[in-house]
N, C-alpha and C positions, 0 to 999 in steps of 0.2 A: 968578794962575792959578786957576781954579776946579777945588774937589776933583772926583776922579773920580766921586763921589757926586750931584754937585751937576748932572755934563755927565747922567751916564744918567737922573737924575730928569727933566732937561730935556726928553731923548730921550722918556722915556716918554710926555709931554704931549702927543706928534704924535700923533694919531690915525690918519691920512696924513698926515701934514703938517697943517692945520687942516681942518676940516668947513666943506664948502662953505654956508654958512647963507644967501647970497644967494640959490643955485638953488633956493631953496624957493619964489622967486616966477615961475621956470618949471616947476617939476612940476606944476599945473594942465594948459599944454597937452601936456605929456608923457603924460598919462593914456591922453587919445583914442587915441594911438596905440598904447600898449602893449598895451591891451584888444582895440583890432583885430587886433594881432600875436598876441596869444591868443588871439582866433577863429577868426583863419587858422590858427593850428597844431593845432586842436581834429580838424580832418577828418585831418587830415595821420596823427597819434598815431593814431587810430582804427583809419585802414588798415591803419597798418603792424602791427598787432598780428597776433599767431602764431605757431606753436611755434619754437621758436630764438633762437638772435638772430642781428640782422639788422645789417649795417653799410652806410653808404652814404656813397662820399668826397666829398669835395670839394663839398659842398652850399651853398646860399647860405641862409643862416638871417638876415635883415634884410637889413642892408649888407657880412655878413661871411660868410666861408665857413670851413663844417666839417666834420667829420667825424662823421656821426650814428649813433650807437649803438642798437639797439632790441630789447629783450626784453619777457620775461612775468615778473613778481614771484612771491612766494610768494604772494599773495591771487589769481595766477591773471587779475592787470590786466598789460598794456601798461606800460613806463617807457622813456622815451627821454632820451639827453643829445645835447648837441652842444658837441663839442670846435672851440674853433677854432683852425686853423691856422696854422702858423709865418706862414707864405705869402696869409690868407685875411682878416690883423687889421686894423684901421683905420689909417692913418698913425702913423707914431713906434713902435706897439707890437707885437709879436709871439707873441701868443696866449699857448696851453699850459693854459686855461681851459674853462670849463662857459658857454655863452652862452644857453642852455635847458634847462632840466630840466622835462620831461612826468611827471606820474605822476597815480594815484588816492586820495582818501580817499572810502571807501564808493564810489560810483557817480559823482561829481564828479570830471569833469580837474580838474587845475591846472597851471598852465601858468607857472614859474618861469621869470624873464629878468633878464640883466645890468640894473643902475640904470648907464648907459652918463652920465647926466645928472651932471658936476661931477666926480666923482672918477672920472676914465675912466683914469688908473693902477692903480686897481684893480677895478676894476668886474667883473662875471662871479665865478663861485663857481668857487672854488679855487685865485685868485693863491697864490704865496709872498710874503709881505711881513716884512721884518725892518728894527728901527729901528735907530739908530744917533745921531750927531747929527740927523740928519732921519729918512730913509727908503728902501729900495728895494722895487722891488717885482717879478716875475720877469717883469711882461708888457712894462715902459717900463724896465728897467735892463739888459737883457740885449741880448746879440750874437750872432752864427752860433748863433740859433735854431732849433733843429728840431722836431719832431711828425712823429707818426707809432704804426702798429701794430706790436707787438716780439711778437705773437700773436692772427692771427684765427682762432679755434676755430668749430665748428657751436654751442657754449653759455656761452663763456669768450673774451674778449679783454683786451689789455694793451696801453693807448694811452702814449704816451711823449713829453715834453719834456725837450729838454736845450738848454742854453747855456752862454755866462760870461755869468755873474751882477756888478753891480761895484755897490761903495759907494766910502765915501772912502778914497782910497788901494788898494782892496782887488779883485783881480779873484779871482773863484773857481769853480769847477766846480757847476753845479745841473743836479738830476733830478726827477724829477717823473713817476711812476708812478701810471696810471688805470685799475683794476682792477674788469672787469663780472662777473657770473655770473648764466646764467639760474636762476630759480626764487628769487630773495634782493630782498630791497630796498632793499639799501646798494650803494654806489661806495667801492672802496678808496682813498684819497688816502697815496701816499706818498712822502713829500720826501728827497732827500741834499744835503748840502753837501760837496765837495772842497774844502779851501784848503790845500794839499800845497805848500809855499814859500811862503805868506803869511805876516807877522809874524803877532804876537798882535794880534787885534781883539776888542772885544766887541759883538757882532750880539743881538738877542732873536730871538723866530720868533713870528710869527704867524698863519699860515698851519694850514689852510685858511681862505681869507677868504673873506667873505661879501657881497660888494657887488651884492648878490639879492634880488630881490624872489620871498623863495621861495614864499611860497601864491599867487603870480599875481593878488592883487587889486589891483594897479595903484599900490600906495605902495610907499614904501621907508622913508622919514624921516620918513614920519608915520606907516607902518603898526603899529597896537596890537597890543602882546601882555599874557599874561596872567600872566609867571613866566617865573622864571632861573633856570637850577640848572648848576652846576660840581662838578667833582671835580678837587681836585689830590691831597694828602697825606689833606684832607679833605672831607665831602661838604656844598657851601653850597647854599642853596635858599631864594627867598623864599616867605615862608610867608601875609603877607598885601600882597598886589603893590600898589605906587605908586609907577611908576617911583624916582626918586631916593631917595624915602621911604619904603621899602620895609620892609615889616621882614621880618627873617630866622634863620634855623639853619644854623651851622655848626658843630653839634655831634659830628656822628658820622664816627668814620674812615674812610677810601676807598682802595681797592686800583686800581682804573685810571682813572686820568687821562679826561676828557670833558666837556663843556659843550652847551651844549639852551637853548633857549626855544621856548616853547609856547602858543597859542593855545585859549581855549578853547573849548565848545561855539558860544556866543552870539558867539565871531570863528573860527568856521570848524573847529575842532577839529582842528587839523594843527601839528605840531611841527617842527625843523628840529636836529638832534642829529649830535654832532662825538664817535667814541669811540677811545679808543687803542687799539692790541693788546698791549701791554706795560702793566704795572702801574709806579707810579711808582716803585716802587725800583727798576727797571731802567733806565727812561725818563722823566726828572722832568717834569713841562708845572706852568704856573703860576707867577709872578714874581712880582716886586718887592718892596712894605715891608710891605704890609699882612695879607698873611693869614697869617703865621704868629704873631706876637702874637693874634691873631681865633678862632685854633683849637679848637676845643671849645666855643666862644662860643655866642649868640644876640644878638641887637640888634633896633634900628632905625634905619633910616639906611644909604644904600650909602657906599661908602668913593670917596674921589675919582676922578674917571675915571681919570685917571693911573697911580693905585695898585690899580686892578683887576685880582686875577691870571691873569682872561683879560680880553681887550679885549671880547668878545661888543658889547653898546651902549652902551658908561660915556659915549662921547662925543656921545651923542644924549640924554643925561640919564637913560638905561634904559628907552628907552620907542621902540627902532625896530626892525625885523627884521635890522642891522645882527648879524653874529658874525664874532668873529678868537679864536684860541688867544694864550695867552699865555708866556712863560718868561721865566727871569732873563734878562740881560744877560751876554753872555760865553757864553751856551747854544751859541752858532757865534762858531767861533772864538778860544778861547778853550782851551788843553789843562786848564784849571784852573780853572773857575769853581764858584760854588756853587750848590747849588741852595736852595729853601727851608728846609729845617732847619740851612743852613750847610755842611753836608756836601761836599766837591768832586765834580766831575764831571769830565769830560775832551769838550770842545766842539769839539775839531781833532787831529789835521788832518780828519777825516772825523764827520761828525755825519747825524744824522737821526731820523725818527718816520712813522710810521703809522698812519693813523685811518681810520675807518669815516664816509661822510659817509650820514647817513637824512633825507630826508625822508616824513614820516609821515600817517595817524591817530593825533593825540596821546591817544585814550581808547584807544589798542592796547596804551599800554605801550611801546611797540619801545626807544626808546633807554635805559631801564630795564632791557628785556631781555639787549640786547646788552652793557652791562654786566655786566649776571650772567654773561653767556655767556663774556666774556673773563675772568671770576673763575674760572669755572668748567675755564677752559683749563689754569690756573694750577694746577686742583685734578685734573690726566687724567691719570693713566698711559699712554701709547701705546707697542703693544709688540708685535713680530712674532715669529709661529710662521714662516712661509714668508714670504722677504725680511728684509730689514731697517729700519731706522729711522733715516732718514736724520740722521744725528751732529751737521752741520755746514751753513751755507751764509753768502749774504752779510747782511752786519751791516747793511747799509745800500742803497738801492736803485741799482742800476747801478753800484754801485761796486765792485772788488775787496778783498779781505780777510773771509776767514769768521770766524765767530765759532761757538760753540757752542749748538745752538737747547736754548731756555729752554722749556718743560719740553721734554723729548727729542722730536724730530718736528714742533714748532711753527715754521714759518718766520714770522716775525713781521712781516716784508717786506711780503708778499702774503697775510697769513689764511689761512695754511693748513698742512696736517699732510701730512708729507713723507716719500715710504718708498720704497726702492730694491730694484727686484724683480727676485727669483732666476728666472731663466729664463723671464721674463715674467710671474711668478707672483708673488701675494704673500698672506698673510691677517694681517690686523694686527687689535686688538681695542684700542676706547676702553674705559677702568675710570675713569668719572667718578665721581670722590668723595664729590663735592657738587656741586648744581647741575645746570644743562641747558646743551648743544652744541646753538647754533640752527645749523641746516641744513649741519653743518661740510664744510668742502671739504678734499679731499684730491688732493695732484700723485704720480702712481707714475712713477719715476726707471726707464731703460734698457727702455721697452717697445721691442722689435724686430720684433713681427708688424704684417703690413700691415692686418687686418681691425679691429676696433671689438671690445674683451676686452666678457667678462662679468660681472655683478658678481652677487654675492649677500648679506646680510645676516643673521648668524645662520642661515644654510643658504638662505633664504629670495631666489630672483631677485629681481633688481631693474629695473623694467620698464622701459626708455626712455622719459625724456619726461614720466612721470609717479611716477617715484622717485625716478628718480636723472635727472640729464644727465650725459652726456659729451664730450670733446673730445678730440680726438687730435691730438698735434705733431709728427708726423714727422720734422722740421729737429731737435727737442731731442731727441729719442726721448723721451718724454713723453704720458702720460695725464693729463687735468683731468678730476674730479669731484664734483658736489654732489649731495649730498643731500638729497631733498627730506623729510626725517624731523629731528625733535630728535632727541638721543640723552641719555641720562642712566642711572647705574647704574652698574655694573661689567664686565658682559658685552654688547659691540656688536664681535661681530666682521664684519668688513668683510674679502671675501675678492675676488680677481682673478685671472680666468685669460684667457688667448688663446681 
């Protein structure tokens, strides 16, 4: 019998299963076509830009049909995605994925498309994929699939996949929550696992995957980048990039969990960044053998692909637009695994995480920022004069059982800061400690009037459209808001009334 050490080393070697290395002698005429598929989308993105956002179902985006999202970022550009649907996927599979992501760096579309060529299990940005002896993955392993809107707002919507999910031996409950908001330049990605009467298994996660060609120049596995950088417990970064031979710093400690590659000026200056909203002692990301020995370290030389604690491109040698998350083994599934310092965690019956997914301007900063921003969450007092401060909600996406929100008012679920309002009313005040709140969003619980409340800031209205957005849910009794301001300091009161 082989030790249990010896099956998940095994397991970890799948990349998907192996890297299709033959279809490297059909992505040549793959190219033509992806490029024309970028240029058709090029008028499409343009039109649809305009105050709001915009949804549009059941679309045909190539050979698949989906559901297309479309807003204005914080830089004041167009982004659009396209989810494809349960009902809209290619043979064998069943969506719950990203098949185009439109966005701007500077004055330049890019036009991001599934690498549909060799690994079409998981091809499109944002499969779940978890190893095991082989692999599943949520678009080719799953059954009574669905998609769909669980919230279309006039500036805020929440697209939804659910199935059973199955590996060996193992069927169990997956979610998959896709989280927009006008005026910001991320997508929420947030995963659950149910396996409520499964034995013990041990699953890793990898997810959000990246089988995207996300700056839109027509490679995937040969597309150049110029630098890798992860956070798990610590912050790794190469410092002088060559692929495999890279050298690097993994010196310095790290509060939330995240992984990025990044392109530089002379390959297009655009980044592709994956962030948590919990810090890893809440929520551990990062596996296997290698980086905790490595910690505090510097080198040269990446560590085997295998033993990468996120998968990001170990298996294209560090050298493709290829990104996946990584965790131990036993992360699902598992009431008792460990994470990297050895420490247990609890993987079952219910697990989950949530990440910010950015495609960028890599001389913006952004996935730098957003980091800070989630350190910075860690560092808010959120506290109500009129209303309260919502105690509690779910731990996990779509699933029941609350948990207590980490700092008070954080739902860690969906990114955002949660307050439940007296008579329709509320005035809560962020006291950041340290740090900046990029554009934070806040849900007010038990609104009852029919009209669209007011907001002010520090006394100060907040004008529609260009300070703040808003969305009203009537079905939840619920108000959505973003901010179009940082916040930092101690005094940001944020007041509401009908």
């Amino acid at each position: 019998m082989e030790s249990r050490r010896k099956i998940l080393a095994r397991a970890a070697k799948v990349p998907y299963m192996i890297e299709p290395f033959v279809m490297r002698f059909v992505r040549t005429g793959l190219l033509v076509s992806l490029i024309l598929g970028a240029a058709i989308d090029r008028s499409e993105a343009r039109a649809q830009a305009g105050p709001g956002l915009t949804i549009q179902k059941n679309v045909a985006v190539g050979t698949k049909k989906c559901d297309v999202v479309t807003w204005t970022d914080a830089n004041g550009k167009p982004r659009s995605v396209a989810f494809v649907r349960a009902d809209g996927d290619h043979p064998k599979f069943v969506g719950g994925y990203v098949q185009r992501y439109t966005y701007y760096v500077g004055d330049a579309l890019k036009t991001g498309l599934a690498w549909d060529a060799g690994q079409e299990n998981v091809s499109g940005l944002g499969c779940a994929v978890n190893h095991h002896k082989t692999a599943s993955t949520s678009k080719a392993n799953s059954t009574d699939a669905t998609t769909g809107f669980v919230f279309e707002g006039a500036n805020h919507c929440l697209w939804r996949f659910r199935s059973k999910y199955s590996g060996p031996g193992t069927t169990l409950g997956l979610t998959i929550d896709w989280f927009i908001s006008q005026g910001r330049n991320d997508i929420l990605w947030s995963v659950s696992y149910d396996s409520t009467g499964q034995p013990t298994f041990n699953w890793d996660a990898r997810g959000p995957y990246f089988q995207f060609d996300w700056d839109g120049d027509g490679k995937f596995y040969e597309g150049p980048i110029s630098g890798i950088r992860w956070g798990d417990h610590y912050k790794f970064k190469t410092t002088t990039f060559g692929g495999a031979g890279s050298a690097w710093d993994y010196s310095q400690p790290n509060v939330i969990p995240y992984m990025a590659l990044h392109k530089d000026a002379a390959l297009g200056n655009v980044e592709a960044g994956v962030i948590q909203t919990q810090p890893w002692t809440a929520q551990d990301a990062g596996g296997y053998w290698w980086a905790q020995k490595n910690w505090g370290k510097t080198g040269t030389g990446m560590m085997e692909n295998w033993n990468c604690p996120f998968q990001l491109n170990a298996y294209e040698g560090y050298s493709s637009e290829k990104m996946a998350w990584g965790t131990n083994f036993g992360y699902v599934g598992n009431p008792a695994y460990n994470r990297l310092d050895n420490k247990p965690q609890v993987g079952a019956p219910h697990q989950g995480y949530s990440t910010y997914i950015l495609l960028n301007k890599f001389s913006d900063g952004l996935t730098e920022a957003m980091v800070a921003s989630m350190e910075a969450v860690q560092k808010t007092a959120f506290t109500a004069t009129k209303g309260s401060v919502t105690a509690s909600g779910p731990r996990h996406a779509g699933l029941a059982g609350d948990a207590p929100y980490q700092p008070a008012g954080w739902n860690h679920v969906h990114g955002t800061w949660s307050v439940d309002l007296d008579s329709n009313a509320a005035a809560v005040n962020f006291a950041v400690e340290t740090g900046t709140l990029l554009r934070p969003l806040v849900v007010f619980n038990n609104y009852l009037a029919a009209k669209a409340p007011s907001l002010t800031l520090n006394g100060a209205a907040l004008a529609e459209g260009k300070e703040v957005a808003v969305s009203l849910d009537p079905a939840a009794k619920k108000v959505w808001v973003t901010l179009f301001k940082d916040l930092s300091g101690t005094s940001n009161v944020l007041s509401l009334k009908p």
